[in-house]
PyMOL Python script that loads the backbone (N, CA, C, O; Angstrom):
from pymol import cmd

cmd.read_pdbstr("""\
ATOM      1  N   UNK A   1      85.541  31.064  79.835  1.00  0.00           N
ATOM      2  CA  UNK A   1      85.329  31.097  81.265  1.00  0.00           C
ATOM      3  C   UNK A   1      86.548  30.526  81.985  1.00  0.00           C
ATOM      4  O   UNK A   1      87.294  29.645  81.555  1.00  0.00           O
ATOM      5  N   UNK A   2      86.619  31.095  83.013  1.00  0.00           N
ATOM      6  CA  UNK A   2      87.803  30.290  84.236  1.00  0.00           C
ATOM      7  C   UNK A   2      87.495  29.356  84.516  1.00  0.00           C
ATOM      8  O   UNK A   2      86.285  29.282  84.728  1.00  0.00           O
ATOM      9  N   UNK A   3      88.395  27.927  84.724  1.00  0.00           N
ATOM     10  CA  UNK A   3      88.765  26.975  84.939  1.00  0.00           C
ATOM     11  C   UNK A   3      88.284  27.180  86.934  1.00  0.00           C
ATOM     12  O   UNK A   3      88.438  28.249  87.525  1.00  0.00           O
ATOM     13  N   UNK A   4      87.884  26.259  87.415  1.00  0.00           N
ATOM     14  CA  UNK A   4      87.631  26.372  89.449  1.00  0.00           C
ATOM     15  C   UNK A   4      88.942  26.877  89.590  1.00  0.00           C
ATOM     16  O   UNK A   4      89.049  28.048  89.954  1.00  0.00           O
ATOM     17  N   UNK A   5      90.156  26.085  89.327  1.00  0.00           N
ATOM     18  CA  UNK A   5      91.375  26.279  89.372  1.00  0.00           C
ATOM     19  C   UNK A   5      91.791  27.592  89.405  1.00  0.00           C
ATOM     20  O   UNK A   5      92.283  28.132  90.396  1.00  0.00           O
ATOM     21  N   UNK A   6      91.556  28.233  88.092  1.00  0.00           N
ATOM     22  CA  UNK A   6      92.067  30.052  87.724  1.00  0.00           C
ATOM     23  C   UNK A   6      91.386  30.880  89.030  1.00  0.00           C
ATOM     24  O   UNK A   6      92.040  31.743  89.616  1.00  0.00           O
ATOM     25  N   UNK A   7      89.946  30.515  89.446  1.00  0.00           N
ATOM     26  CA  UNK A   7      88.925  31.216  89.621  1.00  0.00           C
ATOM     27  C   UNK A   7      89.417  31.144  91.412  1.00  0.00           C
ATOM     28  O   UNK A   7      88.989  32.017  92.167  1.00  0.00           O
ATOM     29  N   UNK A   8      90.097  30.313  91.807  1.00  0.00           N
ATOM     30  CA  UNK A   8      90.892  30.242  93.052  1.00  0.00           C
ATOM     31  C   UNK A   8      91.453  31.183  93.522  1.00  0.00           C
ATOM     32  O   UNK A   8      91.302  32.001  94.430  1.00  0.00           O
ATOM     33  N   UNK A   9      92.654  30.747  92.163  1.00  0.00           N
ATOM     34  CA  UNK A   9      93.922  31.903  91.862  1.00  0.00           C
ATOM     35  C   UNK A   9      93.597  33.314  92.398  1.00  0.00           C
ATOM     36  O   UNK A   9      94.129  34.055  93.225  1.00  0.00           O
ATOM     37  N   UNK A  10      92.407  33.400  91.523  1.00  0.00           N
ATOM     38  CA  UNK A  10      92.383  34.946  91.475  1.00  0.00           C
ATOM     39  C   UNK A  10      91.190  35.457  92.499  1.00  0.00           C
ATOM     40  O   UNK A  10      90.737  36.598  92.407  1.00  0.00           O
ATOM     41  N   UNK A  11      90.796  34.653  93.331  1.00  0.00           N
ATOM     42  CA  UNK A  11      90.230  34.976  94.632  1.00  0.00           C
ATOM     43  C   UNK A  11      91.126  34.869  95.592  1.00  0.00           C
ATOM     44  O   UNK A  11      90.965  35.513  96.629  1.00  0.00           O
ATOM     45  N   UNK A  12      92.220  34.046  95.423  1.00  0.00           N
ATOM     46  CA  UNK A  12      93.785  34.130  96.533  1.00  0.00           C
ATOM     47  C   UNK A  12      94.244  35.774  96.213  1.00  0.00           C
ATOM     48  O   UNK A  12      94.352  36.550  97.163  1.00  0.00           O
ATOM     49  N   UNK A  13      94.447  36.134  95.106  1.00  0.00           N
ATOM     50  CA  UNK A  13      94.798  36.937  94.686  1.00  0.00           C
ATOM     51  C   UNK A  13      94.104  38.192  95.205  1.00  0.00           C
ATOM     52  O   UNK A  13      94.670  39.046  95.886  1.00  0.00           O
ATOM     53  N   UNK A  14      92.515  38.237  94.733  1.00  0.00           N
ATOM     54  CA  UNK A  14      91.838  39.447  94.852  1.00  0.00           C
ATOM     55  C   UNK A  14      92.263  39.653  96.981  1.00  0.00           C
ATOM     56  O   UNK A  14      92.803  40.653  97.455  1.00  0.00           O
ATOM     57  N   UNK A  15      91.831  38.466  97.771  1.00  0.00           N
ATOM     58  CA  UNK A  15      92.170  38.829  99.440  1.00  0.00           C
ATOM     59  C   UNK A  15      93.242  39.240  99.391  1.00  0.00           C
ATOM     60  O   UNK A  15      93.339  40.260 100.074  1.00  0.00           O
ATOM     61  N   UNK A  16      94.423  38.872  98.762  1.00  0.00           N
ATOM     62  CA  UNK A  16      95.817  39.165  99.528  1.00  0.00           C
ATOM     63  C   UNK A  16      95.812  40.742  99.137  1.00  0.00           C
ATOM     64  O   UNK A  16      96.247  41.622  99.879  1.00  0.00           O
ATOM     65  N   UNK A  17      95.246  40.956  97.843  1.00  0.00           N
ATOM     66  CA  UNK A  17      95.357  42.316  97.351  1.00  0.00           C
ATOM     67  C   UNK A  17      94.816  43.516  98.473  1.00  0.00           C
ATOM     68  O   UNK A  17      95.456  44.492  98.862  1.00  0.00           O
ATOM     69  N   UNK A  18      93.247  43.056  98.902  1.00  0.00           N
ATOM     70  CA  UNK A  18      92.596  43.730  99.616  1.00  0.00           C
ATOM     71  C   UNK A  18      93.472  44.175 101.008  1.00  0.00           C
ATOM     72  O   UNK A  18      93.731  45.297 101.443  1.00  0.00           O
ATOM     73  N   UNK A  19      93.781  42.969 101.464  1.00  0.00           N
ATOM     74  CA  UNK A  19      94.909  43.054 102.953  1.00  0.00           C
ATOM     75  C   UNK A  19      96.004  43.784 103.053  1.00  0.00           C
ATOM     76  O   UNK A  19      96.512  44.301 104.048  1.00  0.00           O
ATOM     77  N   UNK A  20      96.526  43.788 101.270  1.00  0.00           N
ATOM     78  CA  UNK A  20      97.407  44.748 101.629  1.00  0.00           C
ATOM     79  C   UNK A  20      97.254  46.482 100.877  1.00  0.00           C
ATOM     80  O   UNK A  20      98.040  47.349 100.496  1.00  0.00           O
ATOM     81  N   UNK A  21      96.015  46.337 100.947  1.00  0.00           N
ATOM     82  CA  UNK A  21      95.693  47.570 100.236  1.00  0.00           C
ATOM     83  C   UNK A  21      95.794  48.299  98.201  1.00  0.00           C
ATOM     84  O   UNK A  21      95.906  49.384  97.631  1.00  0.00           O
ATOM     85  N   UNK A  22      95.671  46.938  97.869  1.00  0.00           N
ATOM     86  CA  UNK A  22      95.737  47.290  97.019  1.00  0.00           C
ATOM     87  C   UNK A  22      96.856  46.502  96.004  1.00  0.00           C
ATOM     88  O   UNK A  22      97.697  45.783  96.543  1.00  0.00           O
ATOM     89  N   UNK A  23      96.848  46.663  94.407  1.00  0.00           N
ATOM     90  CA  UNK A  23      97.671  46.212  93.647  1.00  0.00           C
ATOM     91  C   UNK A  23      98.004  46.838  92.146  1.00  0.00           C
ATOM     92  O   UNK A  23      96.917  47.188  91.686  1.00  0.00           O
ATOM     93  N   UNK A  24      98.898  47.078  91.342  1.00  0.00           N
ATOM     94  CA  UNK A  24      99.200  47.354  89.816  1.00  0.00           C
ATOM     95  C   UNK A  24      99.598  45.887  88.824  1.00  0.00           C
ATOM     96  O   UNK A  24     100.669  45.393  89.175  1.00  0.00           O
ATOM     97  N   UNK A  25      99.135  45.396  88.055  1.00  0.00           N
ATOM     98  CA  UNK A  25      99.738  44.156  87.364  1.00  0.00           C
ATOM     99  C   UNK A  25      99.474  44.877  86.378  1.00  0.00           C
ATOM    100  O   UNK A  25      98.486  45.579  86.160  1.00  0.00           O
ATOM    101  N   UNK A  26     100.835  44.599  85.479  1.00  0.00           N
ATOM    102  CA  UNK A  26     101.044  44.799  84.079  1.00  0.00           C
ATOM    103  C   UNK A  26     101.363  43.662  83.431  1.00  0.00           C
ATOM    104  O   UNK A  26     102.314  42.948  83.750  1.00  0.00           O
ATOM    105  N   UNK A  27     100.329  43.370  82.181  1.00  0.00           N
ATOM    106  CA  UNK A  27     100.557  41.766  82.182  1.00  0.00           C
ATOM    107  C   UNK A  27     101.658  41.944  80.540  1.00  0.00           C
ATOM    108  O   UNK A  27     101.744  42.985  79.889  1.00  0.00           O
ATOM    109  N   UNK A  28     102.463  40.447  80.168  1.00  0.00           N
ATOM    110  CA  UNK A  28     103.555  40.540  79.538  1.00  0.00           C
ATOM    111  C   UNK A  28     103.032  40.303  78.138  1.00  0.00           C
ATOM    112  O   UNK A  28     103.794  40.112  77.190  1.00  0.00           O
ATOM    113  N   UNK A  29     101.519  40.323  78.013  1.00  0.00           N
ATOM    114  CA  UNK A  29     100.811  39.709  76.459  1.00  0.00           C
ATOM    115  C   UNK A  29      99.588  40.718  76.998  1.00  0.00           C
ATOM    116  O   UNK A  29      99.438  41.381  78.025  1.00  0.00           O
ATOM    117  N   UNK A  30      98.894  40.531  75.953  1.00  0.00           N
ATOM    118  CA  UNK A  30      97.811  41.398  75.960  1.00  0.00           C
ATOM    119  C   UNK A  30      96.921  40.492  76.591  1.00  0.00           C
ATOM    120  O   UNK A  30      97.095  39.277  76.497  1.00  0.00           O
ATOM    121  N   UNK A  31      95.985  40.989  77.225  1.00  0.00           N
ATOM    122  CA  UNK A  31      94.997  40.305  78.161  1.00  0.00           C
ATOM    123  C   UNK A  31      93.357  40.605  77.746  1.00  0.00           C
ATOM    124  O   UNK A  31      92.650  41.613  77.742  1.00  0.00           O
ATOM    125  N   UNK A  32      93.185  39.373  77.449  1.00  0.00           N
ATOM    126  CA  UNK A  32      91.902  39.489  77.167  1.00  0.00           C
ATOM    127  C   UNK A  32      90.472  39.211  77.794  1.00  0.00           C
ATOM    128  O   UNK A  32      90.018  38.115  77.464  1.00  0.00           O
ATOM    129  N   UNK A  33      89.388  40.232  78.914  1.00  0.00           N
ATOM    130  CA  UNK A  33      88.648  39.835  79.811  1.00  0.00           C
ATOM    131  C   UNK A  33      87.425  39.886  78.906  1.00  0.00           C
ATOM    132  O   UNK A  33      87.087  40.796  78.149  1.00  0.00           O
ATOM    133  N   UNK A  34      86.853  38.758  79.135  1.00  0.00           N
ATOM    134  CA  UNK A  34      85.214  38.791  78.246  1.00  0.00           C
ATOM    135  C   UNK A  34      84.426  39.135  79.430  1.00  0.00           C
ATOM    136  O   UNK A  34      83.503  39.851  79.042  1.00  0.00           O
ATOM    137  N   UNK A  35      84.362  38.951  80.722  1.00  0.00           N
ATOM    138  CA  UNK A  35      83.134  38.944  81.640  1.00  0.00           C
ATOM    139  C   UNK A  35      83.781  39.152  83.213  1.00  0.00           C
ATOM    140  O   UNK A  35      84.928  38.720  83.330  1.00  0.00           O
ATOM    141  N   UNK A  36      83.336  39.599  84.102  1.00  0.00           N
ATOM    142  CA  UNK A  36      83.311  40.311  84.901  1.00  0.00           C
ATOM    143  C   UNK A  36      83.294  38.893  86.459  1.00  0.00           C
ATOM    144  O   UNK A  36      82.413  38.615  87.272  1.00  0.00           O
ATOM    145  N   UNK A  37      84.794  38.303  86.235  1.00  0.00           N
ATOM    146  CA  UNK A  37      85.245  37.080  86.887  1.00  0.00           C
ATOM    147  C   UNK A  37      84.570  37.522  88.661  1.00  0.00           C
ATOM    148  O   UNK A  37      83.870  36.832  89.401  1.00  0.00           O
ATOM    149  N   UNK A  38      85.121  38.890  88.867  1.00  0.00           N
ATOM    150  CA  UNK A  38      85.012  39.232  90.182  1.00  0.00           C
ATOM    151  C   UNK A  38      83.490  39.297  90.698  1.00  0.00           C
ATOM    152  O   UNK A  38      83.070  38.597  91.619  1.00  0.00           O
ATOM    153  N   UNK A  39      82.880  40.037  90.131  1.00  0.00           N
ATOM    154  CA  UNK A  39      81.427  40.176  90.263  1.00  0.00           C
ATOM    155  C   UNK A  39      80.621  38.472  90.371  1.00  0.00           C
ATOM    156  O   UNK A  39      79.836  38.043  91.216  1.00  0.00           O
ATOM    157  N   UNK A  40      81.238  37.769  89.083  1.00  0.00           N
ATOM    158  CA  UNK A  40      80.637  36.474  89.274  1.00  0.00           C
ATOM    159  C   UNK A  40      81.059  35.893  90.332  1.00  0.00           C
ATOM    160  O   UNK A  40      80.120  35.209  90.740  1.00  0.00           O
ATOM    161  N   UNK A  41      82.367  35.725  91.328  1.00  0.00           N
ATOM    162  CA  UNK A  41      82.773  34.678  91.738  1.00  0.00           C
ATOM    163  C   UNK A  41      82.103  35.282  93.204  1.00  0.00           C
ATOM    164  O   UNK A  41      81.786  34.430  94.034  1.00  0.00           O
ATOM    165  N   UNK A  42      81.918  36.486  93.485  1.00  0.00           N
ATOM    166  CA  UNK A  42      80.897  37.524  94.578  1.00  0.00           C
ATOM    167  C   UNK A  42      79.356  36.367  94.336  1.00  0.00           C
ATOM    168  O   UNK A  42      78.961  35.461  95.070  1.00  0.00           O
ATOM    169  N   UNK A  43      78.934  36.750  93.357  1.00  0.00           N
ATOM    170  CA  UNK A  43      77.358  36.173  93.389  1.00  0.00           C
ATOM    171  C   UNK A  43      77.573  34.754  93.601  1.00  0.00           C
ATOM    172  O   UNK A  43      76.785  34.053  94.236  1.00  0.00           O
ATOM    173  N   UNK A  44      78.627  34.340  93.074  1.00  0.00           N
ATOM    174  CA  UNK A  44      78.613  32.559  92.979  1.00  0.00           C
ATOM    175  C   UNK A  44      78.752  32.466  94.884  1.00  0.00           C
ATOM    176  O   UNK A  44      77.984  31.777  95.555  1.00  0.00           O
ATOM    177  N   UNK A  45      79.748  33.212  95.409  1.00  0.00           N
ATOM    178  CA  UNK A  45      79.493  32.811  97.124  1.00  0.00           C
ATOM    179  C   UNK A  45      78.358  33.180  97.668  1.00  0.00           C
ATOM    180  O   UNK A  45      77.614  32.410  98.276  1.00  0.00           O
ATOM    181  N   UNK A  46      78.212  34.032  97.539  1.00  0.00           N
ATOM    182  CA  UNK A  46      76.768  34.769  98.343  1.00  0.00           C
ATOM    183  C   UNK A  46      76.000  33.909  97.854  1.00  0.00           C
ATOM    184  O   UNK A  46      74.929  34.396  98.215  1.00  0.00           O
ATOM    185  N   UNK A  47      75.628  32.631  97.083  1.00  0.00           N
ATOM    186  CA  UNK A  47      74.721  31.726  97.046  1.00  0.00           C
ATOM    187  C   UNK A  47      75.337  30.359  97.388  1.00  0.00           C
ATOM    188  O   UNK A  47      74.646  29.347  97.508  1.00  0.00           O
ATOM    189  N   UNK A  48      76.302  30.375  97.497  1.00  0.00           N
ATOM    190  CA  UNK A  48      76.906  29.034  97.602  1.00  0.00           C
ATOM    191  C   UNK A  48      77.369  28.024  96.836  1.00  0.00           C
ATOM    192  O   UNK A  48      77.787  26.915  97.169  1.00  0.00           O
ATOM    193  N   UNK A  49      77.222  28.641  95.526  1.00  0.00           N
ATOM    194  CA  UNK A  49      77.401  27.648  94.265  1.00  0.00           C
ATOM    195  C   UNK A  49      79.005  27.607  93.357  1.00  0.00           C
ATOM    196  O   UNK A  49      79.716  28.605  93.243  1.00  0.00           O
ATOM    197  N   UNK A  50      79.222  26.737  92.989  1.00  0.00           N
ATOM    198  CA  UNK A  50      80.323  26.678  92.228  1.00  0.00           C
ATOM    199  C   UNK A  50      79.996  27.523  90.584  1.00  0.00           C
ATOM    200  O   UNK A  50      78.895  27.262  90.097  1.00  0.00           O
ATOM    201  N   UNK A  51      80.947  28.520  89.750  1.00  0.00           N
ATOM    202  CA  UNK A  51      80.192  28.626  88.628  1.00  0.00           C
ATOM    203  C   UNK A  51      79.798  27.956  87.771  1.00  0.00           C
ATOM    204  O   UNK A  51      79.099  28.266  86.806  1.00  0.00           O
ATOM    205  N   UNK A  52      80.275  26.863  88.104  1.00  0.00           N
ATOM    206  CA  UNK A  52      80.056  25.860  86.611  1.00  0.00           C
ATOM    207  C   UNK A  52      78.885  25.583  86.813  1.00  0.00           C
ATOM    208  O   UNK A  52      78.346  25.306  85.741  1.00  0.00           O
ATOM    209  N   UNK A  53      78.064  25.502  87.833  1.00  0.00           N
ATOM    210  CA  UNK A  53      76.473  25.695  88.568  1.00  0.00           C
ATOM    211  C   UNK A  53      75.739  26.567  88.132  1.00  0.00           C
ATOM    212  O   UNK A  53      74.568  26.496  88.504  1.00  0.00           O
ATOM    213  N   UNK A  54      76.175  27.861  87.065  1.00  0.00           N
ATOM    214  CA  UNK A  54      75.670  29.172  86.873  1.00  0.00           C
ATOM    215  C   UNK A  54      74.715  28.222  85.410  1.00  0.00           C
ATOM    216  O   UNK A  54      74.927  27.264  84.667  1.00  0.00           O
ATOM    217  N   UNK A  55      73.830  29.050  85.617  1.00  0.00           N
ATOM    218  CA  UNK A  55      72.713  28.490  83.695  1.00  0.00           C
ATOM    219  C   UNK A  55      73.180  30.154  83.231  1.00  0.00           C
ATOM    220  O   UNK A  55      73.312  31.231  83.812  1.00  0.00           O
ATOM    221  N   UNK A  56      73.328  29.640  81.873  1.00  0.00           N
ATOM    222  CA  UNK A  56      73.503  29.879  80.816  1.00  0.00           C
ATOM    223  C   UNK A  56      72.830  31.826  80.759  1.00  0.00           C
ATOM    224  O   UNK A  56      73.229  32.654  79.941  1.00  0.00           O
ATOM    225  N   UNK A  57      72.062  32.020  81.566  1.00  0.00           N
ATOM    226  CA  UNK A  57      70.860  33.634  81.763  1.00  0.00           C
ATOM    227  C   UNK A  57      71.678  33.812  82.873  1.00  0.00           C
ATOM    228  O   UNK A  57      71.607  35.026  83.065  1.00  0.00           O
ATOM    229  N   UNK A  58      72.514  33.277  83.839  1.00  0.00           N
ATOM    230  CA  UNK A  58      73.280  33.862  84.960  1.00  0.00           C
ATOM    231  C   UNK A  58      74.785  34.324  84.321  1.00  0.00           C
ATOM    232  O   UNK A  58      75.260  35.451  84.465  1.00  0.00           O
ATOM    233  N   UNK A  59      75.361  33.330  83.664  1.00  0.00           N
ATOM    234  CA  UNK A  59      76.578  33.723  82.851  1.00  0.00           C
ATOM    235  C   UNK A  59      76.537  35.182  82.676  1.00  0.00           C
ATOM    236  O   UNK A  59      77.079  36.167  83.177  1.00  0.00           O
ATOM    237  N   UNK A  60      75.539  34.881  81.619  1.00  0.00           N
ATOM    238  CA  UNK A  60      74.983  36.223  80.573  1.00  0.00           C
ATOM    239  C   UNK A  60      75.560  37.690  81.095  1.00  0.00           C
ATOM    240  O   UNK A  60      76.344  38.500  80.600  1.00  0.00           O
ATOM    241  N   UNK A  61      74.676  37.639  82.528  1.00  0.00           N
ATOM    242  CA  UNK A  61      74.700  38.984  83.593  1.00  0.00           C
ATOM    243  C   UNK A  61      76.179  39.050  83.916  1.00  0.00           C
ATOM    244  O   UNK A  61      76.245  39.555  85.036  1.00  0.00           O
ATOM    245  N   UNK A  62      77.430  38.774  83.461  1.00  0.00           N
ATOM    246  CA  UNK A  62      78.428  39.064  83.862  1.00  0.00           C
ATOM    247  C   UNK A  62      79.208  39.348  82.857  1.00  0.00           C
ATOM    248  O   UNK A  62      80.257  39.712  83.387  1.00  0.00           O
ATOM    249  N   UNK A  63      79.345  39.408  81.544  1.00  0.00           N
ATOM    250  CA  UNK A  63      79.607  38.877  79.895  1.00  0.00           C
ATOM    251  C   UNK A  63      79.558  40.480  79.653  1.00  0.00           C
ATOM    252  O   UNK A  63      78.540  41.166  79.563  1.00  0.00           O
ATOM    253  N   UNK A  64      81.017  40.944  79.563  1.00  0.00           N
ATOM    254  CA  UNK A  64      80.853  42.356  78.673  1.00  0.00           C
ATOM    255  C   UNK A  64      80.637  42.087  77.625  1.00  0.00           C
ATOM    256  O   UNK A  64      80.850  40.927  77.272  1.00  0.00           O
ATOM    257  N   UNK A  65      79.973  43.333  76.418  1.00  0.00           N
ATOM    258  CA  UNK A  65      78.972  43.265  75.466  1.00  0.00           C
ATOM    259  C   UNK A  65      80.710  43.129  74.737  1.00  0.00           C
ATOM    260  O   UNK A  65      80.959  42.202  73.966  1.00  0.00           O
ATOM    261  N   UNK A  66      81.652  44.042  75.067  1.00  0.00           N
ATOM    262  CA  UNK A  66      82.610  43.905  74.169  1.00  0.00           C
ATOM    263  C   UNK A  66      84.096  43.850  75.232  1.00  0.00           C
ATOM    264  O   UNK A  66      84.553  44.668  76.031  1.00  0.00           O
ATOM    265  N   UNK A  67      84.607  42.306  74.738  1.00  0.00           N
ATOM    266  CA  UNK A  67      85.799  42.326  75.917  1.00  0.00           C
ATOM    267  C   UNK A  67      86.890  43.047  75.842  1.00  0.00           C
ATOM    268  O   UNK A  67      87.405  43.312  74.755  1.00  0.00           O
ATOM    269  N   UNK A  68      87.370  43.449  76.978  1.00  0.00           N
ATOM    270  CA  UNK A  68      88.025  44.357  77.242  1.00  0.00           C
ATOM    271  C   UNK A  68      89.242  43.826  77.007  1.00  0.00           C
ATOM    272  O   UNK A  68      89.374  42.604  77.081  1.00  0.00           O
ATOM    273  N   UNK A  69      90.391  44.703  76.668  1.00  0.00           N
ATOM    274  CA  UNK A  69      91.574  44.036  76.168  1.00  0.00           C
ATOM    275  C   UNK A  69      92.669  45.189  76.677  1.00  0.00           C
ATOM    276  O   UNK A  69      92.729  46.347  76.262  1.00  0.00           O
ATOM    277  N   UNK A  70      93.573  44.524  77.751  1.00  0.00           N
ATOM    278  CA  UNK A  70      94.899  45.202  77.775  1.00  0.00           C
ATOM    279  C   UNK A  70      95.934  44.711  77.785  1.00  0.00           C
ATOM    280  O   UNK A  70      96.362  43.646  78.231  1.00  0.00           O
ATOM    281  N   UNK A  71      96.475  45.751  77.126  1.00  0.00           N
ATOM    282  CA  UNK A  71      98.144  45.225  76.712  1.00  0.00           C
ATOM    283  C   UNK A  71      99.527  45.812  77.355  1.00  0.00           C
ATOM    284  O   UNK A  71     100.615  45.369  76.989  1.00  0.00           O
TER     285      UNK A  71
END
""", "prot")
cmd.dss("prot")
cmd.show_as("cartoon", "prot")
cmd.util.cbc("prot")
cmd.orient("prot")
């Protein structure tokens, strides 16, 4: 899971992206996503909670069955 810290990052990241219409990142190592950061950090505001606040059956609902990996 992301660190509050990462989970910042990449909500600084996801607005600036949106504002300017969009983005391509090609990352320099292979990248490995287990669960669906964006979707969670959506539900985590729309309730108000930090994720580290999420139980263990909320995680779950965001957790690809098999993580996705690009290189």
């Amino acid at each position: 899971m992301l660190t509050e810290k990462e989970r910042k990052g990449w909500d600084a990241l996801d607005e600036a992206a949106r504002k300017a219409g969009g983005y391509l990142a090609t990352p320099k190592r292979p990248l490995v996503v287990d669960a669906d950061y964006r979707a969670m950090s959506k539900y985590c505001r729309e309730r108000g909670i930090k994720p580290a606040e999420l139980t263990k059956e909320e995680q779950a609902k965001f957790l690809y069955d098999k993580p996705l990996i690009y290189n």
